[in-house]
C-alpha positions as CSV (number, residue, x, y, z in Angstrom):
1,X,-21.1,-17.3,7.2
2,X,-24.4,-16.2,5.3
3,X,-23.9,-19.4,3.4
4,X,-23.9,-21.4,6.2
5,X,-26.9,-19.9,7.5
6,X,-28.9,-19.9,4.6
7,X,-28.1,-23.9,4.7
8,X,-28.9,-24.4,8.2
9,X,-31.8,-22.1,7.8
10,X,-33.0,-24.2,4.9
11,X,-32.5,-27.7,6.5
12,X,-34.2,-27.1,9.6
13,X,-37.5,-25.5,7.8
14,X,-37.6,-27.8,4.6
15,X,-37.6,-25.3,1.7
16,X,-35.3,-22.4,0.5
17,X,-34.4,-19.6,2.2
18,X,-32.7,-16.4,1.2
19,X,-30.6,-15.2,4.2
20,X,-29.4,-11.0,3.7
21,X,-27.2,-9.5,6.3
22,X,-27.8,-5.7,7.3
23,X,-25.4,-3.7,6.7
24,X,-24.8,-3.0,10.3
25,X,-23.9,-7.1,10.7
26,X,-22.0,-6.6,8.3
27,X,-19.8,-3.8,9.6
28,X,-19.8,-5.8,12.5
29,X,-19.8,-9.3,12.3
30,X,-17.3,-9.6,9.0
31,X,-13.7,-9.8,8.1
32,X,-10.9,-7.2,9.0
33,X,-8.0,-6.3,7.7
34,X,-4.9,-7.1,9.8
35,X,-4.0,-4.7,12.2
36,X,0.2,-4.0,11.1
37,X,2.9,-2.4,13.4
38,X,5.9,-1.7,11.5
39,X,9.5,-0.5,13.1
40,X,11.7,1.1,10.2
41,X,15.4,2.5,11.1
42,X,18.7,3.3,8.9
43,X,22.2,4.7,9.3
44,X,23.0,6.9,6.4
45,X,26.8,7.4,5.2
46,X,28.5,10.3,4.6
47,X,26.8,11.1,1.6
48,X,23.5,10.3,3.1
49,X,22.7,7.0,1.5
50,X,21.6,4.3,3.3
51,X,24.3,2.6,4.8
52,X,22.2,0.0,7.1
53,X,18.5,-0.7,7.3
54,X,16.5,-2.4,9.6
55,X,13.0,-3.5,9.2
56,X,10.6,-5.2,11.8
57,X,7.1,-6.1,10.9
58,X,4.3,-7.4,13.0
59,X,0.7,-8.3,11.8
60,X,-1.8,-11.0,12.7
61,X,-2.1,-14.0,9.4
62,X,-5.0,-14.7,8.1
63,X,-3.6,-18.1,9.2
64,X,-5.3,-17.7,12.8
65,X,-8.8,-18.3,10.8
66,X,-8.0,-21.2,10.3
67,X,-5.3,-22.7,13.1
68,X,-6.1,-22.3,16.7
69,X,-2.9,-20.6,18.0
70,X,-1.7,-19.4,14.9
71,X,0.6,-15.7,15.3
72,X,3.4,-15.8,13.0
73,X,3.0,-14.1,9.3
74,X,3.2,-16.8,6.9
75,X,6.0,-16.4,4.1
76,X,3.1,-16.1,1.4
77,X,2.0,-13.0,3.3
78,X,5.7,-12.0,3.9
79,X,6.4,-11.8,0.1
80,X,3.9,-9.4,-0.4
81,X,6.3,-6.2,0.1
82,X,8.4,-7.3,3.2
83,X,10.8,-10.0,1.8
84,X,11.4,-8.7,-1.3
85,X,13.2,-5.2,-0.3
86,X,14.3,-3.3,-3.4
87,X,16.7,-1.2,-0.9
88,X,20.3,-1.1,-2.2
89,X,22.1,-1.2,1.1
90,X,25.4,-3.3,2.5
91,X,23.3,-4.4,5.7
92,X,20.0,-5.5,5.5
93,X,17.8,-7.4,8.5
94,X,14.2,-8.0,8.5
95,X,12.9,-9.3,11.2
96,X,9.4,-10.8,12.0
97,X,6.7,-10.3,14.9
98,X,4.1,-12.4,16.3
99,X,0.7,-10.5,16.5
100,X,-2.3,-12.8,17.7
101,X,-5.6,-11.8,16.0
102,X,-8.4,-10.3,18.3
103,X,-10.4,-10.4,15.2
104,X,-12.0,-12.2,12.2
105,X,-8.9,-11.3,9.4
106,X,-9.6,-11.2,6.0
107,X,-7.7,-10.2,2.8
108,X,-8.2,-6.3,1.6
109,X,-7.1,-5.4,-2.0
110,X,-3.4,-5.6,-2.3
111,X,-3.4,-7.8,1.3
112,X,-0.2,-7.2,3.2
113,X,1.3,-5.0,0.6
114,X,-0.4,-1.8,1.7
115,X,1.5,-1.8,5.1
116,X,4.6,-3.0,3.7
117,X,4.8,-0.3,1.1
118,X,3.6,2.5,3.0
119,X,6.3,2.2,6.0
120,X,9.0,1.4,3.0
121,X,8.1,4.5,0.8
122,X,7.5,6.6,3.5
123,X,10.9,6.1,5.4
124,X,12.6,6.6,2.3
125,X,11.2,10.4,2.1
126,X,11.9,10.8,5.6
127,X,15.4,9.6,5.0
128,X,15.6,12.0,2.0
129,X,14.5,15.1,4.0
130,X,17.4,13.6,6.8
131,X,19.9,13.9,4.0
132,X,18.4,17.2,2.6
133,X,17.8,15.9,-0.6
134,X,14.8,15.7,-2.9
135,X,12.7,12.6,-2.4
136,X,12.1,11.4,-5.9
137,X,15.8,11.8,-6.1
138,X,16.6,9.7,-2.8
139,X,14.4,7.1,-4.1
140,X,16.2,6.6,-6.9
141,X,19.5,6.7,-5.2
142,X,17.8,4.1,-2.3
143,X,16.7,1.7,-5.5
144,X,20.1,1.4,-7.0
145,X,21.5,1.4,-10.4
146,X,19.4,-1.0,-13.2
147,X,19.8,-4.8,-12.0
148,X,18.2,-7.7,-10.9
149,X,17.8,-8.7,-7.7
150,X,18.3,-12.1,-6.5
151,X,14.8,-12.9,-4.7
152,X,16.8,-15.7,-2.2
153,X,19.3,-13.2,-1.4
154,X,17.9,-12.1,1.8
155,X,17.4,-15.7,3.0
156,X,13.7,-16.1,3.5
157,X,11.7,-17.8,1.3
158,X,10.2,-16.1,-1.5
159,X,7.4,-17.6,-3.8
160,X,7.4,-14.7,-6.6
161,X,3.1,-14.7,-6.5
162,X,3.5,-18.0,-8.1
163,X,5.5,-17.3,-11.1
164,X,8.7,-18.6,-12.5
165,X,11.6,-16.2,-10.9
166,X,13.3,-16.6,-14.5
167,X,9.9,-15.1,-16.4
168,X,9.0,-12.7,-13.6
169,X,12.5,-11.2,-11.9
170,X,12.6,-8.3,-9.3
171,X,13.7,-6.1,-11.9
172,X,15.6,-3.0,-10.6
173,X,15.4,-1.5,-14.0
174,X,11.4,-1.7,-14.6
175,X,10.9,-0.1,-11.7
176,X,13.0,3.4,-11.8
177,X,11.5,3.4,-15.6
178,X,8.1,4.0,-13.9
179,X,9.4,6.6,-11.2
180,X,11.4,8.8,-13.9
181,X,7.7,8.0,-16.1
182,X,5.8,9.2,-13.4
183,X,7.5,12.0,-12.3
184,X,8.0,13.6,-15.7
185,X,4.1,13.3,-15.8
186,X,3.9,15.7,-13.1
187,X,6.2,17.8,-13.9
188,X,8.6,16.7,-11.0
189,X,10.8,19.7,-8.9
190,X,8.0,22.5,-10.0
191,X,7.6,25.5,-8.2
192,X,4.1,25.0,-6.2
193,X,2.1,27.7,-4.0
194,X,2.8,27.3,-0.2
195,X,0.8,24.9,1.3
196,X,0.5,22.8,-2.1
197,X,3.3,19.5,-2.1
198,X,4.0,16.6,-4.1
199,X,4.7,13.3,-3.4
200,X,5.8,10.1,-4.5
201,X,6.2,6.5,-4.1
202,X,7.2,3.2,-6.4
203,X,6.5,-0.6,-5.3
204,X,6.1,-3.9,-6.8
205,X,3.9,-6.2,-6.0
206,X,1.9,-8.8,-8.2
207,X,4.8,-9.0,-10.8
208,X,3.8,-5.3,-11.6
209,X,6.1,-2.0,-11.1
210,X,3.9,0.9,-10.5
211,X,4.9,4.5,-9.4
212,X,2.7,7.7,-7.9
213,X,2.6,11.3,-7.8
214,X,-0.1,12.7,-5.5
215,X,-0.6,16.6,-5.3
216,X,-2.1,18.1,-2.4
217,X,-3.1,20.9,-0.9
218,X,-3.4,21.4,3.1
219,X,-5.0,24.6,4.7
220,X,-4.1,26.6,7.3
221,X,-6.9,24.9,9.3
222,X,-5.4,21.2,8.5
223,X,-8.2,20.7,5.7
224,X,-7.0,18.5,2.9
225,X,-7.8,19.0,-0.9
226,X,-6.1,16.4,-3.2
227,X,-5.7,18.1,-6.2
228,X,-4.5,15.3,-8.6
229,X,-2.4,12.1,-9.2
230,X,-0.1,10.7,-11.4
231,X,0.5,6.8,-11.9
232,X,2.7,4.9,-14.7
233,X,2.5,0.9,-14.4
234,X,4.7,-1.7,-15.8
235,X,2.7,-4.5,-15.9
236,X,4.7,-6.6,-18.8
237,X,2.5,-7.2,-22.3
238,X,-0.9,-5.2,-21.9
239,X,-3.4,-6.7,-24.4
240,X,-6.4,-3.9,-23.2
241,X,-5.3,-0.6,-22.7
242,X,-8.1,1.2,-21.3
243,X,-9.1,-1.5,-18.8
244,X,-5.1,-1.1,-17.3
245,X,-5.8,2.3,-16.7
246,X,-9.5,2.0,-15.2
247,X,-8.1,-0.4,-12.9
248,X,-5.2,1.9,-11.7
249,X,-7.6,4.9,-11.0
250,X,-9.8,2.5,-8.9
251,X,-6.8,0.9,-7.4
252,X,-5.7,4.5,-6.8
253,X,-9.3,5.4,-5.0
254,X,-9.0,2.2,-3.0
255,X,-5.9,3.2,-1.6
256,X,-7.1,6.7,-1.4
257,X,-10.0,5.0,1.1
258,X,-7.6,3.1,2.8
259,X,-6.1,6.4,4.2
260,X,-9.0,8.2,4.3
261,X,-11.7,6.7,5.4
262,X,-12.6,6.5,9.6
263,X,-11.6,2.7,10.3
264,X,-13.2,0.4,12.1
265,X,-12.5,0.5,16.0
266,X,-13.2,-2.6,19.1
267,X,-14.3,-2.3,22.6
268,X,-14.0,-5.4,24.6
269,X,-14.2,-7.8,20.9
270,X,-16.8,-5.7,19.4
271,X,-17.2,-2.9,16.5
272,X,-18.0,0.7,17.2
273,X,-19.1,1.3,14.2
274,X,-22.3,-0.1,12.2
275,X,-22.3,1.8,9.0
276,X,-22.4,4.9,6.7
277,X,-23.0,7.7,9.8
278,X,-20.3,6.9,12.0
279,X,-18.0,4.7,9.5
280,X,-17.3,7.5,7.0
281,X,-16.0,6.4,3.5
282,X,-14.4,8.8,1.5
283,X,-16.8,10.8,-0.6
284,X,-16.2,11.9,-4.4
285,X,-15.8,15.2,-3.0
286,X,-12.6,13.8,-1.7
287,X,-10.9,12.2,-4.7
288,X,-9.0,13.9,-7.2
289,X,-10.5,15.2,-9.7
290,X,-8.6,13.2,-12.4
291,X,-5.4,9.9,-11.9
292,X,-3.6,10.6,-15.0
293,X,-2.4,7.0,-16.1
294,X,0.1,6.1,-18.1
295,X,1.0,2.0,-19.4
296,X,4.6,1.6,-19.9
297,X,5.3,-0.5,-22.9
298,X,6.7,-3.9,-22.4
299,X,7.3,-7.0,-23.7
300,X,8.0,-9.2,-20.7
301,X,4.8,-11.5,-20.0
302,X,1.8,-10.4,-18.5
303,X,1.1,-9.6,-15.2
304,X,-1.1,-8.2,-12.3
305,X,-3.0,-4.8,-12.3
306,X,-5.7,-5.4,-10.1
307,X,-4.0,-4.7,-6.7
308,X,-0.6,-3.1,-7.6
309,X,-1.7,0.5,-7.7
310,X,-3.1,0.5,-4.6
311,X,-0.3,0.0,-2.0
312,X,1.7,3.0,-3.2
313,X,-1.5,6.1,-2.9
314,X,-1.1,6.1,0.6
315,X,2.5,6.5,0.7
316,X,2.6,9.0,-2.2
317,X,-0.7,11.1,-0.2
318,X,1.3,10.7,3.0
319,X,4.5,11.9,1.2
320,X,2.8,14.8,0.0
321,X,1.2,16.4,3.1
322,X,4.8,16.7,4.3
323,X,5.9,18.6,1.7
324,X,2.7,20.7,1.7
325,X,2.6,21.3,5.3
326,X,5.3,19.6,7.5
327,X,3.3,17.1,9.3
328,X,4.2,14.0,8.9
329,X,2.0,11.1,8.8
330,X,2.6,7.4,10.4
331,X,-0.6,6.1,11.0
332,X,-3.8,4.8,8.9
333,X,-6.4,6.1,8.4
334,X,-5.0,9.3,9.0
335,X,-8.2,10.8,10.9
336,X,-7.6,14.7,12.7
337,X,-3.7,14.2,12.9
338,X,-3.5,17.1,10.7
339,X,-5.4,19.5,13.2
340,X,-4.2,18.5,15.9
């Protein structure tokens, strides 16, 4: 838009002009993040696996910027964590919502992925504290033995981020390497104090495998200290080292302010908030003190690391305020639901 103006600006006065939004039209006049409703259920057999899984998803495509009337999700945005399920089950069915956008959307870091993974990796601990079992545990059971999975399989179309399905497979395998990884970084099944709980999560996305461990610590009084987190990434041949691992801490913080921070709210069309004082960003008083990152070695080819640690903080924070304090969190940002 501030293109736009700044060319409009420019033709009708006859020289250049430099056009600088606030930040308050910012805050208000930009790009949003779709607004997600996902509906997870399961049967679990008599050992407590998941015997039948449903998942419904419902979020407004950045399609509607661009065609009047458009509601559906488009299949590009469906791949991003919906269509391609790692959950070893006998009975699968996603299914798809309209949701018409009452805003402008745009595309956040790790787009639809963020949603996707967090109702996925969440359900999967709830599932595990249904069946009494430990969570890293269930997820490895819910995974399935080594294996790749055959991306048509579910019958939706499926455009692997671009990449050859041959090169770049939805490998079973890669991805318990980096939740057994991950979870021997931080010391998995440990005795911690009460009110202190770990948690964890694993997704793909952007051809990468990554897995998270987030420790927390909730008070009495509902206030949340997140004492550190743990992150190994499989993202094929690495050529740089230390720029994998500084973009998984600030993947890691991004999805940390996904949860975190106060969101952005409408009345009638138009945003409540207008920036820093009543749209509160997490502070570095709120991070953990240190993402411990470790880069799997690999040589299948080269792939993302921009994006893929973000979608699985959440999950892995969320995870972990359970099994701190037995609330359990369904909604982002996750604001006063734990003092209330």
């Amino acid at each position: 838009d501030f293109s736009a103006e700044a060319a409009y600006l420019s033709m009708k006065t006859g020289q250049a002009i430099r056009v600088q939004w606030t930040r308050e039209d910012d805050i208000q006049h930009g790009f949003y993040h779709a607004v997600s409703a996902q509906h997870v259920e399961a049967t679990l057999d008599e050992n407590g696996a998941i015997d039948a899984y449903l998942h419904r998803t419902a979020f407004s495509p950045i399609a509607g910027l661009f065609q009047p009337g458009a509601n559906a999700p488009m299949s590009l945005e469906l791949r991003l964590g919906f269509t391609d399920n790692p959950i070893n089950t006998p009975n699968l069915k996603l299914e798809v919502g309209n949701a018409e956008a009452k805003v402008r959307v745009g595309w956040m870091r790790s787009v639809s992925n963020i949603f996707h993974a967090f109702a996925i990796q969440s359900f999967i601990a709830e599932a595990a504290h249904k069946a009494g079992e430990d969570q890293k545990d269930y997820l490895l059971k819910t995974i399935g033995p080594d294996r790749i999975v055959e991306l048509t399989e579910q019958g939706a179309e499926y455009d692997n981020y671009g990449a050859d399905k041959a090169d770049y497979p939805l490998d079973i395998g890669r991805l318990r390497h980096v939740i057994e990884k991950v979870s021997a970084m931080a010391k998995w099944g440990r005795t911690l104090p009460k009110g202190r709980g770990l948690g964890i999560a694993a997704h793909r996305s952007f051809l990468t495998y990554v897995a998270t461990v987030v420790e927390v610590e909730v008070s009495e009084q509902g206030d949340l200290n997140i004492i550190k987190a743990w992150s190994a990434i499989d993202a094929g041949t690495v050529v740089n080292t230390d720029t994998v691992k500084n973009q998984v801490q600030g993947g890691s913080i991004f999805g940390l302010t996904a949860a975190l921070s106060d969101g952005i709210t409408f009345d009638n069309g138009r945003a409540q908030q207008s920036n820093f004082h009543n749209y509160r960003v997490p502070r570095m008083s709120d991070a953990p003190l240190e993402v411990d990152v470790e880069v799997i070695d690999s040589d299948a080819p080269p792939a993302g690391v921009g994006e893929p640690a973000t979608p699985v903080f959440a999950p892995a924070l969320c995870n972990a305020i359970f099994a701190a304090c037995g609330k359990r969190i369904r909604q982002l940002p996750i604001g006063d639901q734990l003092k209330a």
